[in-house]
PDB file with SEQRES, HELIX, SHEET and CRYST1 records, atoms N, CA, C and O in Angstrom:
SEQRES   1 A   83  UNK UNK UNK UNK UNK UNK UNK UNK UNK UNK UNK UNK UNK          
SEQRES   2 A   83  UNK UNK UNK UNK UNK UNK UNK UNK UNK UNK UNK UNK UNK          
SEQRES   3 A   83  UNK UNK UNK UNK UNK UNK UNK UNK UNK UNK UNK UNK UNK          
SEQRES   4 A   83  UNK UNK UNK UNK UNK UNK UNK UNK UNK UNK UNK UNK UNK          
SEQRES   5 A   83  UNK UNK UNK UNK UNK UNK UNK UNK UNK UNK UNK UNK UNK          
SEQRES   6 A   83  UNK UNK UNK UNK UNK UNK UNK UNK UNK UNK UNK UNK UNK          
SEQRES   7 A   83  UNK UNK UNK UNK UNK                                          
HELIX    1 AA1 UNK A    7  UNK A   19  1                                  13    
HELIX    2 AA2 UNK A   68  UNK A   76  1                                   9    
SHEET    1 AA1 3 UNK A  24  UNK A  25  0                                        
SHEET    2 AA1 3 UNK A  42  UNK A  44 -1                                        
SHEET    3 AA1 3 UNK A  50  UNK A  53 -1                                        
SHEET    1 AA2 2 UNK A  30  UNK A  32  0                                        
SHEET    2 AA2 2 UNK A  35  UNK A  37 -1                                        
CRYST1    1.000    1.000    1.000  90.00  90.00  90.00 P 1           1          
ATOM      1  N   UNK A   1      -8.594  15.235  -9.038  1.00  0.00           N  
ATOM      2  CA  UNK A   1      -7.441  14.409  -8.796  1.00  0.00           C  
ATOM      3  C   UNK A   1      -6.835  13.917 -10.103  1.00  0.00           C  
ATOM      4  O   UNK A   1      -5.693  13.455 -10.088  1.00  0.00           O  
ATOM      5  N   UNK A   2      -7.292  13.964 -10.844  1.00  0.00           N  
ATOM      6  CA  UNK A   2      -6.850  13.527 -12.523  1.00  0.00           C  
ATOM      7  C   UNK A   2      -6.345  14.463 -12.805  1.00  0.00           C  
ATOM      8  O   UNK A   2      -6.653  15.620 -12.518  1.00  0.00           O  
ATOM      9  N   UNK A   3      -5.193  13.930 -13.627  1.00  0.00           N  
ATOM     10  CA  UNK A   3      -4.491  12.797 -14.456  1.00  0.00           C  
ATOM     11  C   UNK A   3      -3.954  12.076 -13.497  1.00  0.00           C  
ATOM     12  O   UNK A   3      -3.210  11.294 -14.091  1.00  0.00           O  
ATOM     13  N   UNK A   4      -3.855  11.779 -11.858  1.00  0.00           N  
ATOM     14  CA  UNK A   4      -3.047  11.528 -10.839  1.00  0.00           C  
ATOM     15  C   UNK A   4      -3.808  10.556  -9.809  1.00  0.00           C  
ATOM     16  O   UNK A   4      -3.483  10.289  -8.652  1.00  0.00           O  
ATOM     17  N   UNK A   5      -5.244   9.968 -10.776  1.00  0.00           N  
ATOM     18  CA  UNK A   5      -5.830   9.158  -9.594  1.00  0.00           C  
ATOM     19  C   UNK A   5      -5.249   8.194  -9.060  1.00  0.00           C  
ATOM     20  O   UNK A   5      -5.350   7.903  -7.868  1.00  0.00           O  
ATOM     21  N   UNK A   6      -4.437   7.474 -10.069  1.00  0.00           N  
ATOM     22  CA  UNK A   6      -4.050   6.166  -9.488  1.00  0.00           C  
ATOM     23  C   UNK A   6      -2.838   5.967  -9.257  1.00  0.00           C  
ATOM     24  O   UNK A   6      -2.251   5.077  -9.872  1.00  0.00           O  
ATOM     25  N   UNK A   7      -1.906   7.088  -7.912  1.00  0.00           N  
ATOM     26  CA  UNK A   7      -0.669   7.188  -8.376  1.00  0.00           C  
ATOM     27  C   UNK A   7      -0.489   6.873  -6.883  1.00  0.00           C  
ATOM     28  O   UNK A   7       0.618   6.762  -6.355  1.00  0.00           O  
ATOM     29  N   UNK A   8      -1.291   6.781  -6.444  1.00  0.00           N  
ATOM     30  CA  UNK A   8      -0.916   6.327  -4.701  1.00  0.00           C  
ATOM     31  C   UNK A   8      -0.833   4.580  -4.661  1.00  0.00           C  
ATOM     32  O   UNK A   8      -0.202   3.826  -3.920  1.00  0.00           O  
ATOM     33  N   UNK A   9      -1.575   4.374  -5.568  1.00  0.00           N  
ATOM     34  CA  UNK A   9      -1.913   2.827  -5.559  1.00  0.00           C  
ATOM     35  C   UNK A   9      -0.389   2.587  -6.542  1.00  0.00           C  
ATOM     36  O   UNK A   9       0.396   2.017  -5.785  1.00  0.00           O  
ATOM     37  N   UNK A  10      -0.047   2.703  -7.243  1.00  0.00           N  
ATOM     38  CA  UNK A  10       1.570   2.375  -8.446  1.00  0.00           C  
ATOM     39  C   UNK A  10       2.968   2.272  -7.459  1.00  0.00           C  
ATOM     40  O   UNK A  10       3.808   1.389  -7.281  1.00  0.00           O  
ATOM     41  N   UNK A  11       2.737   3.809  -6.856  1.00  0.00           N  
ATOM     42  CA  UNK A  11       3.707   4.142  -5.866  1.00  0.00           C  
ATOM     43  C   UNK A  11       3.530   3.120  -4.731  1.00  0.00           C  
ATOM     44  O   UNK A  11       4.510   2.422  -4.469  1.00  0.00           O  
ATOM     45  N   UNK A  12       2.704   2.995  -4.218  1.00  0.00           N  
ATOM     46  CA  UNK A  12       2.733   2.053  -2.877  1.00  0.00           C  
ATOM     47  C   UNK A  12       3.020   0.562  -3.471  1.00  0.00           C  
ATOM     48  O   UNK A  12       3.835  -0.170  -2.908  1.00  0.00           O  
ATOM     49  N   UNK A  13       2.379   0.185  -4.526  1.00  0.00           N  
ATOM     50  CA  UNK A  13       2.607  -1.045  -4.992  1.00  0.00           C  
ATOM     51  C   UNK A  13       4.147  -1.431  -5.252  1.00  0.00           C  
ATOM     52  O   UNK A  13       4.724  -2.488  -4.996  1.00  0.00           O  
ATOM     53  N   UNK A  14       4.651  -0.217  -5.858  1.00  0.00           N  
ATOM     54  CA  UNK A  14       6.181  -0.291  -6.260  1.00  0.00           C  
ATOM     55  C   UNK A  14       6.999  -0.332  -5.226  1.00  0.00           C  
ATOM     56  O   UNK A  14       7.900  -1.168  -5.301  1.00  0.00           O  
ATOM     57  N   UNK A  15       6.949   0.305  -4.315  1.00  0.00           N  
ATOM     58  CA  UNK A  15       7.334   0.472  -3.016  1.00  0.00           C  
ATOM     59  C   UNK A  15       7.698  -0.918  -2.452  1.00  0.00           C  
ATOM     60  O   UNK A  15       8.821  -1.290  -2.111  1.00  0.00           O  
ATOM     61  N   UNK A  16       6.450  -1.673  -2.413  1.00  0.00           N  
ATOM     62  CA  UNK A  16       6.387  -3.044  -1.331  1.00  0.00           C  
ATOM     63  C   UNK A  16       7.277  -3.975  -2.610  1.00  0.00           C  
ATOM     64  O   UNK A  16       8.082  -4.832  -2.246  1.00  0.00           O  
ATOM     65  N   UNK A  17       7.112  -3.792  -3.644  1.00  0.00           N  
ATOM     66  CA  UNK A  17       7.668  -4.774  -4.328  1.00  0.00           C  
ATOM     67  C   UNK A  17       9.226  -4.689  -4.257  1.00  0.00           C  
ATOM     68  O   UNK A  17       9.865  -5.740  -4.307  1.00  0.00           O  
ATOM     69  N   UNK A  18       9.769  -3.676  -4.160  1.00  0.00           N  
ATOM     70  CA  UNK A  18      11.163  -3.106  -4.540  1.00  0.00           C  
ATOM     71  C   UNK A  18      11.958  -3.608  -3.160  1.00  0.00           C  
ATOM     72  O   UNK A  18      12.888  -4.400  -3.008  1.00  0.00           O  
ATOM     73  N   UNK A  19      11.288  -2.909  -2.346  1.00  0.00           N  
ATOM     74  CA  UNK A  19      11.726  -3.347  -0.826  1.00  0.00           C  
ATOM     75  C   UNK A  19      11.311  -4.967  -0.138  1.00  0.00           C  
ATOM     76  O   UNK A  19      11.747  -5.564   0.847  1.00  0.00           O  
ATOM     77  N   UNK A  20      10.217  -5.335  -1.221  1.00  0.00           N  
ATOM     78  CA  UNK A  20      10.163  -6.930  -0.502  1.00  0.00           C  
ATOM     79  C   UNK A  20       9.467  -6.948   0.855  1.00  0.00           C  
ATOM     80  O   UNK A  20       9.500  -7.990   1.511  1.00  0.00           O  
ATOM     81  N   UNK A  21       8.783  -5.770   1.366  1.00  0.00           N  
ATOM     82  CA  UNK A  21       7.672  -5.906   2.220  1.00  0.00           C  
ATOM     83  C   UNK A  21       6.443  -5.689   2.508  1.00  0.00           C  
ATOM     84  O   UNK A  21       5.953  -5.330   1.438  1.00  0.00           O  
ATOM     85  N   UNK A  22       5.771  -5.684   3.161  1.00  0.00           N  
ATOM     86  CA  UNK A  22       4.424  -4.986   2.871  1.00  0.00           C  
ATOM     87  C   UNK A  22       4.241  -3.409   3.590  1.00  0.00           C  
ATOM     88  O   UNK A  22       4.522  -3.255   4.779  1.00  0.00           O  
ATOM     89  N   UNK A  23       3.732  -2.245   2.724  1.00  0.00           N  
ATOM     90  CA  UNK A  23       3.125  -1.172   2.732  1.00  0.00           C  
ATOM     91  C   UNK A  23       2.031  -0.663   3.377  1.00  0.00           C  
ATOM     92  O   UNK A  23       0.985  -0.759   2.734  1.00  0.00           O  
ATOM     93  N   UNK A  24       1.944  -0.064   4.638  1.00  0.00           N  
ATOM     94  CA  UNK A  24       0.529   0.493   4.240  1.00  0.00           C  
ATOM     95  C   UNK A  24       0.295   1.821   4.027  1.00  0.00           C  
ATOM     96  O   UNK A  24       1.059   2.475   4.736  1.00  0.00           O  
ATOM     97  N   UNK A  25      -0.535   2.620   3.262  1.00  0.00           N  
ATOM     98  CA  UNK A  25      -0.336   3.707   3.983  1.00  0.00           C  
ATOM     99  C   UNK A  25      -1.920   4.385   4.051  1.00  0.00           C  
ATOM    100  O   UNK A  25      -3.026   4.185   3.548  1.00  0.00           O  
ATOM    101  N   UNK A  26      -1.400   5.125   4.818  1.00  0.00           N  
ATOM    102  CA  UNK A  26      -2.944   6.123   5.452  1.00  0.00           C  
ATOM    103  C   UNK A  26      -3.051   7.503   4.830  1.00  0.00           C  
ATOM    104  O   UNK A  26      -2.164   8.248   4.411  1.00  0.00           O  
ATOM    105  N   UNK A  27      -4.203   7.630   4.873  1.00  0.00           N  
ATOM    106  CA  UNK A  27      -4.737   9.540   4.085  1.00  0.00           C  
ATOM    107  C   UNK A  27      -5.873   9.328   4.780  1.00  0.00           C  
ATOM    108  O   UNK A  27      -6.515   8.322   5.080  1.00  0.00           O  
ATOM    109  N   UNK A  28      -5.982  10.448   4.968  1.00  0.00           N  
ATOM    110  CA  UNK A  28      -7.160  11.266   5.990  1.00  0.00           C  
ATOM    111  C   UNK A  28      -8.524  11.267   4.980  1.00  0.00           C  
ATOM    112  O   UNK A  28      -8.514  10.871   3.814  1.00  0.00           O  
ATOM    113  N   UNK A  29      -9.242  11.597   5.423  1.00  0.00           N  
ATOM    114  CA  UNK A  29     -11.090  12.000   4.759  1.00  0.00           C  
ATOM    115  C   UNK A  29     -11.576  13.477   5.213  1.00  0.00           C  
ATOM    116  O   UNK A  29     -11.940  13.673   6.372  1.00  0.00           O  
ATOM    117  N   UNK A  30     -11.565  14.406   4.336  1.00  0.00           N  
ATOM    118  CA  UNK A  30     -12.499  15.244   4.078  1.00  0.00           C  
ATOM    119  C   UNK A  30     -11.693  16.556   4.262  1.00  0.00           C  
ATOM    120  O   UNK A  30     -10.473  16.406   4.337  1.00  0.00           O  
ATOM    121  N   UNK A  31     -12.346  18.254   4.375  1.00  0.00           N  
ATOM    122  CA  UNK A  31     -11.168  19.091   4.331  1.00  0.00           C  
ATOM    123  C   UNK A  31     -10.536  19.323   5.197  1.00  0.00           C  
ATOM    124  O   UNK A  31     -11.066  19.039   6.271  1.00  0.00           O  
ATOM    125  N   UNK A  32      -9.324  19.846   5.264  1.00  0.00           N  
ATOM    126  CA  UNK A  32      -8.332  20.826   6.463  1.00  0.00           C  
ATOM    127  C   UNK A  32      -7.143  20.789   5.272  1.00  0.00           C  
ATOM    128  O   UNK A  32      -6.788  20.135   4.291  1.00  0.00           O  
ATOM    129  N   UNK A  33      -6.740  22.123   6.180  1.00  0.00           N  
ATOM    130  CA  UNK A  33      -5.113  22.377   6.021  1.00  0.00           C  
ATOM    131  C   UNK A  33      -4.984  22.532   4.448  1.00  0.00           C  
ATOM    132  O   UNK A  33      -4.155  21.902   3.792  1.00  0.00           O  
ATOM    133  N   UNK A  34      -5.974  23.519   3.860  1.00  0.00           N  
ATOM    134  CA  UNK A  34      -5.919  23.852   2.963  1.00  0.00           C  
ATOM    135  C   UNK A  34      -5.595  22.897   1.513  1.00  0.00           C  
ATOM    136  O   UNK A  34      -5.009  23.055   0.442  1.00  0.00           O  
ATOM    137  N   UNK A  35      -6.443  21.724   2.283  1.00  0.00           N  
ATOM    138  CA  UNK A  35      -6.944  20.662   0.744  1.00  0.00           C  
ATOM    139  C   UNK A  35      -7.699  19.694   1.563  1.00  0.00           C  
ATOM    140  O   UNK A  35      -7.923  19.506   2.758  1.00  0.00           O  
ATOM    141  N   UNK A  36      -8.139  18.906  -0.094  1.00  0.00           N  
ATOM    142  CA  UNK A  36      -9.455  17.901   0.341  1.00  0.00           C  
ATOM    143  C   UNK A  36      -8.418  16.350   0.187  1.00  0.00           C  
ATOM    144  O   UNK A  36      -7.553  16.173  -0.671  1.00  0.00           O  
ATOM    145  N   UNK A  37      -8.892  15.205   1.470  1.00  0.00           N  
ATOM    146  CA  UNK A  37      -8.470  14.548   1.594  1.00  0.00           C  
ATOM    147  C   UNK A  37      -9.342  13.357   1.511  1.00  0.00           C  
ATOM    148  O   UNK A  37     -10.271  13.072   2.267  1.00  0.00           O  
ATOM    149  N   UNK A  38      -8.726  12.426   0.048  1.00  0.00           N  
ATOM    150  CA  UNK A  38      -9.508  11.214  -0.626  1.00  0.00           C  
ATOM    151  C   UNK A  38      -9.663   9.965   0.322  1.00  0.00           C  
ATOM    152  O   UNK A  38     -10.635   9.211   0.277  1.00  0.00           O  
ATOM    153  N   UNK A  39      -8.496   9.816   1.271  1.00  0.00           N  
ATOM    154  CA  UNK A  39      -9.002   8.714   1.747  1.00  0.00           C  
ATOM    155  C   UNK A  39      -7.775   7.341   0.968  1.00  0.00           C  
ATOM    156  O   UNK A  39      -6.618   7.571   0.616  1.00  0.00           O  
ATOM    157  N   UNK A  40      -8.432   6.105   0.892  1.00  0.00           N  
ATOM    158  CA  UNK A  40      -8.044   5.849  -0.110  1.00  0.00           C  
ATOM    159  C   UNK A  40      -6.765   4.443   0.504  1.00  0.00           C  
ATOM    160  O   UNK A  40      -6.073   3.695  -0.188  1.00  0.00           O  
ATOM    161  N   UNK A  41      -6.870   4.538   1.956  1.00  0.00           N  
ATOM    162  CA  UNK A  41      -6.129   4.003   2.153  1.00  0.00           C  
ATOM    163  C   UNK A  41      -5.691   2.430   1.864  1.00  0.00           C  
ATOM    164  O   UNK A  41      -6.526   1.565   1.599  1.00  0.00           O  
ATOM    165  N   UNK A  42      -3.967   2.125   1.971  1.00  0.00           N  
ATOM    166  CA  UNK A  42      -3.886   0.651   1.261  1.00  0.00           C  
ATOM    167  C   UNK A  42      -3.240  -0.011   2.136  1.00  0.00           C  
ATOM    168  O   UNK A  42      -2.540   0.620   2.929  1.00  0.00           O  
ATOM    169  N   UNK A  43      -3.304  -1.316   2.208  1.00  0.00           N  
ATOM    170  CA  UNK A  43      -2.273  -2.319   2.502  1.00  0.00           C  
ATOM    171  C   UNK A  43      -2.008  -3.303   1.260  1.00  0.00           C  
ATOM    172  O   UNK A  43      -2.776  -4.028   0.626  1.00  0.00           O  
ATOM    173  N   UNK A  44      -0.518  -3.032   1.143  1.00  0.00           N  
ATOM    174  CA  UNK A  44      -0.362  -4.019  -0.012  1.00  0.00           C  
ATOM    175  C   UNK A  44       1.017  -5.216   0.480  1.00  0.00           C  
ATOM    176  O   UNK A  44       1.879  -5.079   1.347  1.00  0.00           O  
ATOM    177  N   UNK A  45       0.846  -5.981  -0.157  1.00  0.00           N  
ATOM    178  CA  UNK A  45       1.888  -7.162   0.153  1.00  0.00           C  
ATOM    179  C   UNK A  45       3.232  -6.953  -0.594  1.00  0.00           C  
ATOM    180  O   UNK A  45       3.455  -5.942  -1.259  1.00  0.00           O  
ATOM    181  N   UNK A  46       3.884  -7.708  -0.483  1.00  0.00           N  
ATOM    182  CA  UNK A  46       5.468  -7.489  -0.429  1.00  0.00           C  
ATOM    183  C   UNK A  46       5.505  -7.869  -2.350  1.00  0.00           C  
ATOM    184  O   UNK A  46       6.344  -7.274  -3.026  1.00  0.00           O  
ATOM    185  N   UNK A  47       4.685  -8.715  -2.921  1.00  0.00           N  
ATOM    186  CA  UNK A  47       4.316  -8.574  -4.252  1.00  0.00           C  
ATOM    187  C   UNK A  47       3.606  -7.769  -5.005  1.00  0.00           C  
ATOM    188  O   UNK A  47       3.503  -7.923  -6.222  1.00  0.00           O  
ATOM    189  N   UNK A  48       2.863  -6.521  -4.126  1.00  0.00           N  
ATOM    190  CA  UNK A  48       2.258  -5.399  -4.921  1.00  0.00           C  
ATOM    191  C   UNK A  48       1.050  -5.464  -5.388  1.00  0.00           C  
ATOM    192  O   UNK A  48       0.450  -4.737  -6.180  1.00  0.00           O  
ATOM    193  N   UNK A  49       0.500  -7.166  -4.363  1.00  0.00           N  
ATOM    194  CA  UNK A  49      -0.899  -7.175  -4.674  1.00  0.00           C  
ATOM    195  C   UNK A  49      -2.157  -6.153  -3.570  1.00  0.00           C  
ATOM    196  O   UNK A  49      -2.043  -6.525  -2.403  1.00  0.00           O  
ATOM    197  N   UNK A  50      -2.717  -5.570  -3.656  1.00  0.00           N  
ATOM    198  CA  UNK A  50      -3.614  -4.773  -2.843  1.00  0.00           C  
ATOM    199  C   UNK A  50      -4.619  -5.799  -1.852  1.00  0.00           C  
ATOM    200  O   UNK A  50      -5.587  -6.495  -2.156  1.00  0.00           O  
ATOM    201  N   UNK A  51      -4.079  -5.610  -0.827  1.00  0.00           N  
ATOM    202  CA  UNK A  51      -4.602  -6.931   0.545  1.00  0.00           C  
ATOM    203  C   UNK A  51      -6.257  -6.176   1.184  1.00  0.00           C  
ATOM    204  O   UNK A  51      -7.197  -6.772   1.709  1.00  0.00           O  
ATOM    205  N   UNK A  52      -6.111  -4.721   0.886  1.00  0.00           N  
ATOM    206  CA  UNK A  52      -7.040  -4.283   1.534  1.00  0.00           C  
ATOM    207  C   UNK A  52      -6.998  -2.516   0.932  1.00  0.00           C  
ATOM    208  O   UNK A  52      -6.010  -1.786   0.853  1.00  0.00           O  
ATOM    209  N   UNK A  53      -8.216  -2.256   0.628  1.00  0.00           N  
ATOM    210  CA  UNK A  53      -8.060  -0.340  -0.099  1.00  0.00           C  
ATOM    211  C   UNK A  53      -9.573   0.007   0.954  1.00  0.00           C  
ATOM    212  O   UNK A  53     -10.527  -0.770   0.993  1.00  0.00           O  
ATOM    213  N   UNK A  54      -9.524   0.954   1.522  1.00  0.00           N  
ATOM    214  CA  UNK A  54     -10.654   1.886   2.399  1.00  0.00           C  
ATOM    215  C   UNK A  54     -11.024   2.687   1.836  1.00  0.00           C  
ATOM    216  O   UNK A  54     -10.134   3.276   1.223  1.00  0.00           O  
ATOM    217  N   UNK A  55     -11.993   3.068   1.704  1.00  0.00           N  
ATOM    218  CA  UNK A  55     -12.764   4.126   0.848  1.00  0.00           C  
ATOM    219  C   UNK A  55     -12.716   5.621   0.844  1.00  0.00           C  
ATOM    220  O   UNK A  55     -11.605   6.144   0.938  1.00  0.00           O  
ATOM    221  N   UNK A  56     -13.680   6.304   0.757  1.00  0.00           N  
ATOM    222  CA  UNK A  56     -13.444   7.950   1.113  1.00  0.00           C  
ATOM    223  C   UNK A  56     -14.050   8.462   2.128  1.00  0.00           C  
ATOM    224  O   UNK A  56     -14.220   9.669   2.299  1.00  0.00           O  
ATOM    225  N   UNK A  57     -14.590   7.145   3.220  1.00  0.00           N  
ATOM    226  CA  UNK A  57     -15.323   7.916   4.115  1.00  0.00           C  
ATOM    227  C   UNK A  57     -14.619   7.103   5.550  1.00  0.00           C  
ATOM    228  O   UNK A  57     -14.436   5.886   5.525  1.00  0.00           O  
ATOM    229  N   UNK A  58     -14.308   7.843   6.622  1.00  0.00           N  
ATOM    230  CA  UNK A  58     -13.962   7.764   7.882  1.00  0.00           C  
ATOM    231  C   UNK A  58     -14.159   6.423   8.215  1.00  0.00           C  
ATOM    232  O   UNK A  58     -15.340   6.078   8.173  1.00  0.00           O  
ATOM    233  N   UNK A  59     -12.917   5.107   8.704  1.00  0.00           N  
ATOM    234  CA  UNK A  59     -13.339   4.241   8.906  1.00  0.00           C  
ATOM    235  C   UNK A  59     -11.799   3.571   9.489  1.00  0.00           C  
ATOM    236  O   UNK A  59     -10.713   4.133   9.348  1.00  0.00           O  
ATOM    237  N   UNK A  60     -12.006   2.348  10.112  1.00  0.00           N  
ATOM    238  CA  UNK A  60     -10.869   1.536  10.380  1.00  0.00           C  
ATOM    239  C   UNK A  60     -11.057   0.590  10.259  1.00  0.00           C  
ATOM    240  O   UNK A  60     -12.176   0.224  10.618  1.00  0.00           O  
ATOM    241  N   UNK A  61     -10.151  -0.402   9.706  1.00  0.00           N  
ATOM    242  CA  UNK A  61      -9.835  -1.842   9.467  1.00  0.00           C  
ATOM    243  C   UNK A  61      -8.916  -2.186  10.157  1.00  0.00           C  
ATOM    244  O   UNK A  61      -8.175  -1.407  10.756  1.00  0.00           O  
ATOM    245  N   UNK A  62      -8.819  -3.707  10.169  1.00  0.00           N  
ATOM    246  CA  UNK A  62      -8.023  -4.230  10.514  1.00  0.00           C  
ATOM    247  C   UNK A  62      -7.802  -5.638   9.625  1.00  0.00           C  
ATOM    248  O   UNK A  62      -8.756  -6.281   9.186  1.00  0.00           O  
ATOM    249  N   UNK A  63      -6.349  -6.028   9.421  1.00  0.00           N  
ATOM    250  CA  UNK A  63      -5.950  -6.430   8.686  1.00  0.00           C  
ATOM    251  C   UNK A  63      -5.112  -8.063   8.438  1.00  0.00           C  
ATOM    252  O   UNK A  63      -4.162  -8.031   7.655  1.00  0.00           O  
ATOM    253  N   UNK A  64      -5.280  -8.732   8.754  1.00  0.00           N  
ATOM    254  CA  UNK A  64      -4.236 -10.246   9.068  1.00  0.00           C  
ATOM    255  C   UNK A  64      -3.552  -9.812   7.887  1.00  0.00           C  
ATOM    256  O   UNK A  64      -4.072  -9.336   6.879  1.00  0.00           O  
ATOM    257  N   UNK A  65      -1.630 -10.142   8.232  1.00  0.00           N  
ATOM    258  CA  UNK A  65      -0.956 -10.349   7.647  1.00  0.00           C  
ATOM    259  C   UNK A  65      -0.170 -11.902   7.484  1.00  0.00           C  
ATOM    260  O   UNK A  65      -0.165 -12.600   8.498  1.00  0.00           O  
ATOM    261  N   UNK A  66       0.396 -12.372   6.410  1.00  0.00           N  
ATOM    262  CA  UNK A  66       0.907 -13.439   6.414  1.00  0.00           C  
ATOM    263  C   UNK A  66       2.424 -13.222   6.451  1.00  0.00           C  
ATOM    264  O   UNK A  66       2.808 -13.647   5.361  1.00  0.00           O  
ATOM    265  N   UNK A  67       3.772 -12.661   7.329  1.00  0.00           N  
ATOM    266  CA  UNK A  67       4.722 -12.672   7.572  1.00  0.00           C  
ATOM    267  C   UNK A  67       5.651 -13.838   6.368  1.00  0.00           C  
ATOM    268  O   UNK A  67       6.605 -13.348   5.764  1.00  0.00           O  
ATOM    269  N   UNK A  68       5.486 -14.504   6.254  1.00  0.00           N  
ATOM    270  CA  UNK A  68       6.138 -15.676   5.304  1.00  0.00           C  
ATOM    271  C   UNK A  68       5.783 -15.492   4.080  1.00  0.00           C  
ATOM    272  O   UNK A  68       6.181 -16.250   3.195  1.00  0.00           O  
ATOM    273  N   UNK A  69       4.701 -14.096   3.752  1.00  0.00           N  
ATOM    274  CA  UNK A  69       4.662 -13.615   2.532  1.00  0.00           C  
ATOM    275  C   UNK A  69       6.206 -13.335   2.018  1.00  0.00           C  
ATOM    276  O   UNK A  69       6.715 -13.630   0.937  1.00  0.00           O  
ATOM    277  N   UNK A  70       6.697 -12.758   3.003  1.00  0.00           N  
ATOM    278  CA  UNK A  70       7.809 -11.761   2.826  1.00  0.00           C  
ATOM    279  C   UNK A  70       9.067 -12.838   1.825  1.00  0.00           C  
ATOM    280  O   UNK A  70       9.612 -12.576   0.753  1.00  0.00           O  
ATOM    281  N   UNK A  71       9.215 -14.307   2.886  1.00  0.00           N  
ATOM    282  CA  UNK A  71      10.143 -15.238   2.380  1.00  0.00           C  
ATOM    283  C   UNK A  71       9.972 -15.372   0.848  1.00  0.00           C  
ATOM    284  O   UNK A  71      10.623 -15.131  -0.169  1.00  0.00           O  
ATOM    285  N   UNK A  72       8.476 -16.001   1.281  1.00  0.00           N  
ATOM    286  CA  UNK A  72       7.818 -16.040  -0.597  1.00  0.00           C  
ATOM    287  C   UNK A  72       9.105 -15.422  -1.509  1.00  0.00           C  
ATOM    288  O   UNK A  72      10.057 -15.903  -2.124  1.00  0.00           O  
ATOM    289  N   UNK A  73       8.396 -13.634  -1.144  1.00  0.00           N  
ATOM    290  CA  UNK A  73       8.809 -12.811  -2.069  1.00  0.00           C  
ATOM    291  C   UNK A  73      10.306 -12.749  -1.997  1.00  0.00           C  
ATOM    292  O   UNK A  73      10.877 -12.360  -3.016  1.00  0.00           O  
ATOM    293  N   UNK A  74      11.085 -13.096  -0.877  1.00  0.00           N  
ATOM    294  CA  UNK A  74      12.574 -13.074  -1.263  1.00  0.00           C  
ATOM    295  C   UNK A  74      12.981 -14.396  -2.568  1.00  0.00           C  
ATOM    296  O   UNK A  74      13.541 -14.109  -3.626  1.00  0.00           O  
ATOM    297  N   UNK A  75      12.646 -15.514  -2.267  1.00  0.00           N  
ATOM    298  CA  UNK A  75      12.824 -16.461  -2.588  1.00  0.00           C  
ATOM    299  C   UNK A  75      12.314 -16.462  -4.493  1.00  0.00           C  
ATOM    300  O   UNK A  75      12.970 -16.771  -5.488  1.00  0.00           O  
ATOM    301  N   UNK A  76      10.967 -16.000  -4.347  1.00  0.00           N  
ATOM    302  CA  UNK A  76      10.620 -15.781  -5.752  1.00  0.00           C  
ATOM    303  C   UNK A  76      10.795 -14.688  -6.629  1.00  0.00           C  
ATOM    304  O   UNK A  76      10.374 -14.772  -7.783  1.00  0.00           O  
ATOM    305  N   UNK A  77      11.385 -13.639  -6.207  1.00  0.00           N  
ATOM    306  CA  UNK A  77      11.722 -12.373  -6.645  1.00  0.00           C  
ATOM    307  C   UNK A  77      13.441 -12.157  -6.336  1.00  0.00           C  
ATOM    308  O   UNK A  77      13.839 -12.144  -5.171  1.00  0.00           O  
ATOM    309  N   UNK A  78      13.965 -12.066  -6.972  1.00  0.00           N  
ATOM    310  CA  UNK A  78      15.512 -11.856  -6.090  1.00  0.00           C  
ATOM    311  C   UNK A  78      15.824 -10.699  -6.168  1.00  0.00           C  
ATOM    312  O   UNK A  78      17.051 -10.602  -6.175  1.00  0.00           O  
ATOM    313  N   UNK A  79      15.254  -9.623  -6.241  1.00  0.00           N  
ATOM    314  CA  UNK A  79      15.110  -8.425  -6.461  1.00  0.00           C  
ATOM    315  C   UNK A  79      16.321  -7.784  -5.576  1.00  0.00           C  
ATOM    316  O   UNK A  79      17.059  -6.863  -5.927  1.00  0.00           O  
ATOM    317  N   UNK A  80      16.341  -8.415  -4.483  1.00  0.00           N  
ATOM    318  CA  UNK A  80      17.405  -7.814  -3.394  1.00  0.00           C  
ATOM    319  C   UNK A  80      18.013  -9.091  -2.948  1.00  0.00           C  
ATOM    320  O   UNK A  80      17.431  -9.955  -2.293  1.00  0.00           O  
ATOM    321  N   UNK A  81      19.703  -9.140  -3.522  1.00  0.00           N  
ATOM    322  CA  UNK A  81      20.385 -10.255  -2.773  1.00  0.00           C  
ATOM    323  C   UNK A  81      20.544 -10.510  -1.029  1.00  0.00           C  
ATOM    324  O   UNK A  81      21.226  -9.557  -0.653  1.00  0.00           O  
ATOM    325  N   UNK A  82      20.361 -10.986  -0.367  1.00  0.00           N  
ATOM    326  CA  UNK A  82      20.360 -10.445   0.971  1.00  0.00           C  
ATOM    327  C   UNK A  82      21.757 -11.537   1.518  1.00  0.00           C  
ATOM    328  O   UNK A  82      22.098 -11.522   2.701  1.00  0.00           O  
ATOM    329  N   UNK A  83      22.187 -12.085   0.892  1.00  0.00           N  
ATOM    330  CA  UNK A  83      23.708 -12.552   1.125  1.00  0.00           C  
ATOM    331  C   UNK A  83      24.579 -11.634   1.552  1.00  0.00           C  
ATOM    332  O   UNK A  83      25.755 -11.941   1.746  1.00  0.00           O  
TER     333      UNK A  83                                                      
END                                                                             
């Protein structure tokens, strides 16, 4: 996976920050479909902090979100005028 390990975690982080919400995303564990699948999955907050990362082996979480994160991040980030 190198030079490219940590590009799911940048991208998703950038993602939630840019857009001002929270991210999650999912990847599968182990082979098919002609590649191997890390796993790896994230939930990150609307600031790009990592709320929750799953490992490389078959599993589910579950997650509390704080919705008024989101205000937070409008209010402290003005990243997107929403006027």
């Amino acid at each position: 996976m190198s030079p490219y390990a940590n590009t799911h975690y940048v991208l998703t982080q950038a993602r939630a920050i840019e857009n001002q919400c929270f991210v999650i995303t999912c990847n599968g564990v182990g082979v098919g479909h002609g590649g191997k699948f890390i796993g790896e999955s994230l939930v990150v907050s609307p600031t790009g902090s990592i709320i929750k990362k799953l490992g490389s082996t078959q599993e589910i979480a579950v997650v509390d979100i704080d919705l008024t994160d989101i205000k937070h991040s409008e209010q402290n980030y003005r990243y997107i005028d929403s006027a």
